[in-house]
N, C-alpha and C positions, 0 to 999 in steps of 0.2 A: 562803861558799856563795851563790849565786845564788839569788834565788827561783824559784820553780815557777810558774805562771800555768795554774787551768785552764780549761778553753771552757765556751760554755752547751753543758751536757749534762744527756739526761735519761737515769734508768738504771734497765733497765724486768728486773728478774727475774732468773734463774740462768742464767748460760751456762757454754755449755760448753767454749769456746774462748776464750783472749787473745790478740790478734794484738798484738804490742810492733814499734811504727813508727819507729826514730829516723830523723829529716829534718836533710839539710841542704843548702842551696842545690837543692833538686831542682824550680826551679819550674815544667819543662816535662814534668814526669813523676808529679807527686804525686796529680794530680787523678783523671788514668786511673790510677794505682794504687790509691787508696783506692775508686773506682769497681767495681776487680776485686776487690778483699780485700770488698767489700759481697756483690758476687755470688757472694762463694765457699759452701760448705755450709759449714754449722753453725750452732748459733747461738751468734752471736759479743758479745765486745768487745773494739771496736779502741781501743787504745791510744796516739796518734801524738805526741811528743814532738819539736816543732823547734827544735833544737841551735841557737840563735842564729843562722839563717839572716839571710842580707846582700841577698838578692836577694829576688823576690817570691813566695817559699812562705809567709808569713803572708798574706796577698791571697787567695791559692789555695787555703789550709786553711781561711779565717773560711766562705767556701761550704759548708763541711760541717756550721755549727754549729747544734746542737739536734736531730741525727739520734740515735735511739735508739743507744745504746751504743756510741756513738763520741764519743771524750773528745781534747781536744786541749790539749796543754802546752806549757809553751816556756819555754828557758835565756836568763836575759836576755844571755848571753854564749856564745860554741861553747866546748864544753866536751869532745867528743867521742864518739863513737856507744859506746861501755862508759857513759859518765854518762848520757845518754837511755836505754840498755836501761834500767838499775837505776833510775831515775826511775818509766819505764812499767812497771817490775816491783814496786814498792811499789802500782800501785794494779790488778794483774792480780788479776779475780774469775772467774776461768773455772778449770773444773778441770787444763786442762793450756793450756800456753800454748806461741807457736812465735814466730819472731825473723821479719819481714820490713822488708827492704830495699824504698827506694822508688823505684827506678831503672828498674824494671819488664825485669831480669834474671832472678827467679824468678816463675813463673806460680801466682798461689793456688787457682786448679783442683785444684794437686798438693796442697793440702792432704789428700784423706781417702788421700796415700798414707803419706802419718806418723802421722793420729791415729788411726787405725783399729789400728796397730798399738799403740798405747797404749789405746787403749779393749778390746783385748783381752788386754791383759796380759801381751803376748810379750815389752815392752821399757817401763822408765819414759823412756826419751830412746831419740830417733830421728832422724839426719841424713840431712838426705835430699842425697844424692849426684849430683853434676854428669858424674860420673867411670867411673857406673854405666849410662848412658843411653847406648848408640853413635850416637844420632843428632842428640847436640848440639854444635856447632861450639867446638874446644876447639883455638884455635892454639896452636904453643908460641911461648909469648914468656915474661917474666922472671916474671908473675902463673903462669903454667902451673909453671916451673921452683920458685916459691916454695913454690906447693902442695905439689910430688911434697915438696920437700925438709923442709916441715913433717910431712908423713906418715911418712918417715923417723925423724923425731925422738921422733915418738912411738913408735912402733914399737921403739925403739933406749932409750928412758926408760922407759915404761909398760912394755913387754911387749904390747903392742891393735895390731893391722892396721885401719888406716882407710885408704876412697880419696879422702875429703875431708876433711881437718879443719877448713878454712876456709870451707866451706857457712854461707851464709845462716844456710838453711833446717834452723835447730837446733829441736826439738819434745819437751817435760818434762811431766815430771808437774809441774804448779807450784809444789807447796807441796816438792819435791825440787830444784829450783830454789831459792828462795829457802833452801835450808840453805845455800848453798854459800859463801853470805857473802862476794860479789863485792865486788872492789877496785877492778875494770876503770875504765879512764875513755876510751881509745880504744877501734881494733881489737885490743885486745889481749884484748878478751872473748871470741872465739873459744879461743881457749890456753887460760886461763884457766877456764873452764867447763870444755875437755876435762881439763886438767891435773885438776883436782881431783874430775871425776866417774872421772876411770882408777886416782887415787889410792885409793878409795874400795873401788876393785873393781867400778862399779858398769857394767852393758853398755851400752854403746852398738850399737844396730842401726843398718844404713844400709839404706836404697831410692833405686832411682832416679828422679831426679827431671828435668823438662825445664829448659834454660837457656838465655837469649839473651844472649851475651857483648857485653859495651859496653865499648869502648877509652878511653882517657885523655880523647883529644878528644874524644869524646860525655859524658864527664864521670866516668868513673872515678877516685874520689877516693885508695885507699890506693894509699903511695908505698913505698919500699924500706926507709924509717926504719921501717913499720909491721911490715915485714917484721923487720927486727932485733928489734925487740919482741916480737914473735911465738916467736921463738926461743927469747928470755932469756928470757919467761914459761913456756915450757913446761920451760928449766932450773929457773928458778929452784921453780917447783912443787915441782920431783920431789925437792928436797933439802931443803927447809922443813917443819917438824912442821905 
């Protein structure tokens, strides 16, 4: 196992939110993302783990260090965004905690439209949906086709209608999160969560949420291998004790 590395951080009281950041190679987008996860409501702690980035997001993360509640780690190797969640989810002290991506595809504006619904008890998990919003640009290409056909899957395994299962923007009670006793080590955290919170019986709600799609060449990382794995996770859940 790699070690863990973490930044000067100071950690100032009880929050109420863990924002889990895993980075990789994002060094033209990390800085205005953590800039907006700062501005968002609540009171927060960000979490941002950079997955052995190759390019200059260590450069661009050291600029944040010694800001209250915001903690920075790093895989001396890429390991993959499932091993950065579970990394920054060992050290999530907020009562519920939510997954953000640093591509700056989801807006953390949208945060009180998930934790609200957990802070009132309607739901312990909430995805917030790309799929639910009609005014966000959502072309069909093979990422659009991946999705509908993961929803399928579920729906077809579980028994759950979801119209995103591959949203970012997943939002737990925390301490129902860590039961779940993640193995993830890529994308295949997404499955994986879902598979074993539908296992469980446990609800999932969805809202919608806004999104600004980023294509391959702007740097869209998962490819169709991740897509297979996606798949075989959400089998392989449903038939495992």
């Amino acid at each position: 196992m790699d070690d863990v590395c973490g930044g000067s951080n100071k950690h100032g009281g009880q929050v109420e939110l863990s924002v889990l950041i895993p980075v990789y190679n994002e060094e033209a987008t990390v800085a205005a993302l953590v800039l907006r996860v700062l501005a968002a409501p609540y009171r927060k702690q960000i979490v941002v783990v950079d997955d052995g980035s190759t390019d200059d997001t260590p450069r661009v993360l050291r600029r944040f260090a010694g800001i209250d509640n915001l903690e920075v780690h790093t895989h001396a190797r890429n390991r993959g965004k499932g091993a950065a969640v579970r990394t920054a989810l060992a050290r999530a002290r907020g009562r519920f905690t939510i997954i953000q991506d640093a591509d700056l595809e989801y807006d953390p504006q949208d945060y009180p439209l998930l934790i609200e619904v957990l802070r009132r008890g309607e739901a312990r998990v909430v995805y917030g949906s790309r799929y639910l919003d009609g005014r966000n640009e959502l072309p069909v290409t093979r990422f659009w086709f991946g999705v509908k056909l993961l929803n399928f899957m579920v729906t077809l395994l579980y028994g759950a209608r979801v119209t995103d299962e591959a949203t970012c923007y997943k939002a737990f009670d925390t301490e129902l999160l860590r039961t779940l006793d993640l193995r993830c080590t890529g994308f295949e955290f997404c499955p994986e969560v879902t598979a074993k919170l539908l296992k469980r019986r446990e609800r999932i709600m969805e809202v919608p949420i806004r999104y600004a799609y980023r294509t391959v060449a702007a740097g869209k990382k998962i490819g169709w291998s991740d897509g297979v794995q996606a798949f075989w996770t959400l089998l392989k859940y449903r038939f495992i004790k």
